[in-house]
N, C-alpha and C positions, 0 to 999 in steps of 0.2 A: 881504848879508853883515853879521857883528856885529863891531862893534868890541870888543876885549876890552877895553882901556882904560876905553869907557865902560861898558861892563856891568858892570866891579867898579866903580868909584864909582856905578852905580847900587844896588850890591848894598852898599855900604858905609852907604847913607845910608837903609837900611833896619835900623834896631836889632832885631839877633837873639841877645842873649846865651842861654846857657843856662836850659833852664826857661820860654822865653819863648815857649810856642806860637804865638802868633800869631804874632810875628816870626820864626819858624823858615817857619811855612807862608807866610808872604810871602816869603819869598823863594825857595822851589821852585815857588811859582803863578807868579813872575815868569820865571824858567828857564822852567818845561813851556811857560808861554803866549810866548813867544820864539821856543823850539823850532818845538812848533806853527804859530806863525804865518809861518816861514821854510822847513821841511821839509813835505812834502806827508807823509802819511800816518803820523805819527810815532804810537809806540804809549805811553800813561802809563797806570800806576797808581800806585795810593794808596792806604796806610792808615797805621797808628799810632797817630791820637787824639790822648794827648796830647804822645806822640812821632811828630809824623808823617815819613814817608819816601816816597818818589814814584822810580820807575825808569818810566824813559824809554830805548826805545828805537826804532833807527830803518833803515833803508836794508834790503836782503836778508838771509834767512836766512843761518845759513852762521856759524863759528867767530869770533869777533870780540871785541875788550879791551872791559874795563868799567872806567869811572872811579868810582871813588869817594869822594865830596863831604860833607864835614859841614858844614851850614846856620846852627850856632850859632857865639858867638863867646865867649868869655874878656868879664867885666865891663870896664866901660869903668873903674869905680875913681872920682878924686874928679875929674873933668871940667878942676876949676882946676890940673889940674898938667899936661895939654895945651896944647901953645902955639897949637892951633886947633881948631876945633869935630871931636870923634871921628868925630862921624857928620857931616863937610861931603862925604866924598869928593872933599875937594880935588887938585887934579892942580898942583901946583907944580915947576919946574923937570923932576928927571927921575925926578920919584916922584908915587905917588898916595899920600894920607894917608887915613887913618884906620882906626878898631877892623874887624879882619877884614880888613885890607888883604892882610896878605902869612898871614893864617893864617882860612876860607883862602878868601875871597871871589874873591881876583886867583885862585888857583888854579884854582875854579871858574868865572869868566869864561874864563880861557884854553882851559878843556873844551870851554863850550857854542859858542866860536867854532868850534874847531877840527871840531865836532860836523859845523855848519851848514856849512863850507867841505869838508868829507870827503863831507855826502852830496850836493852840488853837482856830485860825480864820481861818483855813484852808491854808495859804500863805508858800511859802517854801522857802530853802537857800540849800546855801552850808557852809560846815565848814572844813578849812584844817590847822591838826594839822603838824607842822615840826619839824625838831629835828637839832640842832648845828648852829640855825641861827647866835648867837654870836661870833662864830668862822670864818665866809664868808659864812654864808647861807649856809651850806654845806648839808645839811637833801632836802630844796629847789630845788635841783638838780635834785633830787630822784625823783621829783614828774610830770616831764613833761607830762607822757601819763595817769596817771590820770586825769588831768583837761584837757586833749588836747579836749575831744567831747562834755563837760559840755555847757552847751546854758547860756550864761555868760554877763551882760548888764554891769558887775563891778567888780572889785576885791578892796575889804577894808582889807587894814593892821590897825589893830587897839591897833599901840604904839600909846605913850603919845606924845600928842598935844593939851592939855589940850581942847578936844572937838572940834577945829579950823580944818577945811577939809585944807590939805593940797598937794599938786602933784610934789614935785620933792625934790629930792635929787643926791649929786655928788655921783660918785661909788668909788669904791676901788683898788686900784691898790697896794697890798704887795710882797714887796721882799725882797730876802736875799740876802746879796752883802758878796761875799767869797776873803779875801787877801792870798794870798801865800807866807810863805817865806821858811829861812831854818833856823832849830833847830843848837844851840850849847849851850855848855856849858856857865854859866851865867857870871861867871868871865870870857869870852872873848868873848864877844859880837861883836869883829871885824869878829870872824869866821862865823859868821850868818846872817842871812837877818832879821828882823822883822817885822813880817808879822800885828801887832798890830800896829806900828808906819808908815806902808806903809796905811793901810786902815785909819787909825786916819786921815794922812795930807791928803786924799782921799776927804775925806767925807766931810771937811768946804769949801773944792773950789767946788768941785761937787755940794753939794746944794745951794752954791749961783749964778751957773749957769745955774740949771734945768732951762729947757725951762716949763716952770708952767703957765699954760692961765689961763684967765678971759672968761667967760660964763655971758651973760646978767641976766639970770633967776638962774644959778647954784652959780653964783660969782667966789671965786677964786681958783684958786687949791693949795696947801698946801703939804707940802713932810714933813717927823718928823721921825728920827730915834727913833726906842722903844728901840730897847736890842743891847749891843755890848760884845760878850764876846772873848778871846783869851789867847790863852797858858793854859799849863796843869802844871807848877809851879814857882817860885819867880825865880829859878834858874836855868829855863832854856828858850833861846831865842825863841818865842812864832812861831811856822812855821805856823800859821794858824789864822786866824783872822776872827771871820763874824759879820756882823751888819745885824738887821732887819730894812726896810724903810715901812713906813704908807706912801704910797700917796692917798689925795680925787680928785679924777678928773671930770672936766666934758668931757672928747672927749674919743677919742680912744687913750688907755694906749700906745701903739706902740711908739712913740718918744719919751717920755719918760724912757720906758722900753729899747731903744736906744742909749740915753742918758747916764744913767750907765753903759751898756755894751764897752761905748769907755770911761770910764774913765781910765786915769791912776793910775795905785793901786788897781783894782778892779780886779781880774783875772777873776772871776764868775758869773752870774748874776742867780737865779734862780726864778719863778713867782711863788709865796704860793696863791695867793688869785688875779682875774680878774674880779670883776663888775664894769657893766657898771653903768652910771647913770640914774635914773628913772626921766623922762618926763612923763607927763601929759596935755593936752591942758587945761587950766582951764576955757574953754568956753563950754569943751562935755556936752553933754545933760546928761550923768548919773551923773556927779559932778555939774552940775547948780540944779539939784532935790534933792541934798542930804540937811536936815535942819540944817543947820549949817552954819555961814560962811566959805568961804575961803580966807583962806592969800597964798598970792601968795609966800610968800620967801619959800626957802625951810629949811627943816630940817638938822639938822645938822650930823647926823648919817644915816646908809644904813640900810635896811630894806630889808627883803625877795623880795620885788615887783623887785628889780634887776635882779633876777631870774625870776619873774613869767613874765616879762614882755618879755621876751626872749622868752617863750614857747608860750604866748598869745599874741603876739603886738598890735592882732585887740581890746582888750580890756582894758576900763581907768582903770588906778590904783591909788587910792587914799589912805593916812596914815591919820590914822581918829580916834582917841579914846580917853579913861580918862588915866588923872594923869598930873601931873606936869614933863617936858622933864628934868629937874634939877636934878630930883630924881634917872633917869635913873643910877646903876651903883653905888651908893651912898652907905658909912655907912649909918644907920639906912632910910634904902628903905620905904617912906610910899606913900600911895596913899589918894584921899579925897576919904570918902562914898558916898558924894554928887556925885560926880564925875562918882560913879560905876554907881549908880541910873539913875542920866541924862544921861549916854551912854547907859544904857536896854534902857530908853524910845525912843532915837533917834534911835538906831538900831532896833528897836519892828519898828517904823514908815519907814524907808525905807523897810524893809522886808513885812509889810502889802499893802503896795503900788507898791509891785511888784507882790501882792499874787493872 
């Protein structure tokens, strides 16, 4: 059997931020070869590159839940604001530490436990590892015709929700809004346009006119500029201007994405990032059998099931696992052990119930 404890601080003290190939494939060679080396006959593939993804499945044919795993992690940031090493996997008191602990390494430790103690009674699963979910799911993409034929009653994303079944989140709509203007010398700023002061006055009437809906079960939609940078020095008029905009939506981005295209000051519009958002009926028969309650609000974050829902729509998708959602992203990342523990045993119980 696998301890899930120790397989998320093993998984912790392998550094896989985003973008970090190798670190992402390290730690799905460590999963499949676990698997493998505990389950007789387990079946893995792989591709991606330089997104790779790995699904692993295992036990009899026949209808059975998929879990699915994002491999990267949120940057670890400036290390000295840690009060101990990110990547020690330390296990203090009644937490494990570090980056990926509770988003979502511990998550997937408590899978592959539950994996190996399910097919010990004969019951099988699936398990799908992806790579740069943190980024917009981007590894996610990759993965359409692997799961397209899999006989599939569920799909469990198992972030932190502190064990709460939960079915919906808004999606994501990122863009990069580009001003144009024209360069001149800094002492004569009348000879120039700038393109920082055209996108600046842009940007506070623009977002206080987005057309931003309300959604019964999604709530509201939210627009938040992250990064604005412009010009290439003090002393010269800046021809170029861009901002990045976070929208969470619940509908189709389209009027929106519309919306900034007729603003004035905006010459550009380009889409980085398009999920949609994840629905769930929370009356399906695969999430009325899961042991856990469900809360109906959703989650405050996007999660892979954006993607997988796109490639499967005939099947529910639930976010379902340990940790505290606070810790998500956090200096000193920890997760509860209780936490890990109670998520192998509910995950051991729907996996045997489907076996």
């Amino acid at each position: 059997m696998i301890d899930p404890v120790d397989l998320a601080a093993d998984l912790v003290r392998i550094p896989s931020p985003s973008t970090d190939t190798d670190g992402m494939r390290a730690v799905q060679q460590h999963v499949s070869a676990l698997l493998s080396e505990h389950v007789p006959g387990v079946r893995i593939s792989t591709g991606g590159d330089e997104r790779p993804w790995t699904l692993i499945s295992l036990g009899p044919s026949g209808s059975a839940p998929l879990f699915a795993c994002h491999t990267d992690t949120v940057p670890v940031g400036e290390p000295s604001s840690w009060s101990r090493d990110p990547h020690s996997g330390q296990i203090e008191g009644t937490d494990l530490h570090g980056r990926g602990a509770v988003d979502m390494k511990g998550g997937l430790a408590a899978v592959t436990a539950a994996l190996v103690r399910a097919a010990a009674q004969g019951a099988g699963g699936h398990l799908l590892l992806t790579a740069d979910e943190e980024i917009g799911s981007l590894g996610a993409q990759r993965t359409g015709e692997a799961i397209a034929d899999l006989d599939l009653m569920g799909i469990i994303v198992p972030e932190a929700t502190a064990l709460g079944v939960r079915c919906a989140h808004r999606g994501a709509s990122w863009l990069r809004l580009i001003a144009r203007g024209r360069a001149a010398h800094g002492s004569a700023p009348e000879r120039g346009v700038n393109a920082v002061l055209r996108l600046a006055g842009a940007l506070n009437s623009a977002l206080a006119t987005a057309p931003l809906r309300h959604d019964e079960v999604l709530g509201a939609e939210t627009a938040s500029i992250g990064t604005f940078h412009g010009g290439d020095a003090t002393n010269i008029v800046p021809a170029t201007a861009i901002a990045t905009l976070d929208q969470r939506t619940v509908a189709d981005s389209a009027p929106l994405l519309e919306h900034w295209r007729r603003t004035d000051g905006i010459d550009e519009v380009e889409t980085i990032l398009d999920l949609a958002a994840l629905r769930t009926d929370f009356q399906a028969p695969f999430v009325r059998s899961l042991p856990a309650p469900v809360d109906p609000t959703p989650v405050t974050y996007f999660t892979d099931g954006s993607v997988l829902q796109g490639f499967r729509p005939d099947v529910p998708i639930v976010i379902w696992g340990p940790g505290d959602p606070t810790q998500m992203h956090s200096v000193d990342e920890r997760v509860e052990l209780a936490q890990l523990a109670a998520a192998t045993d509910l995950f051991t119980q729907v996996l045997l119930s489907r076996g």
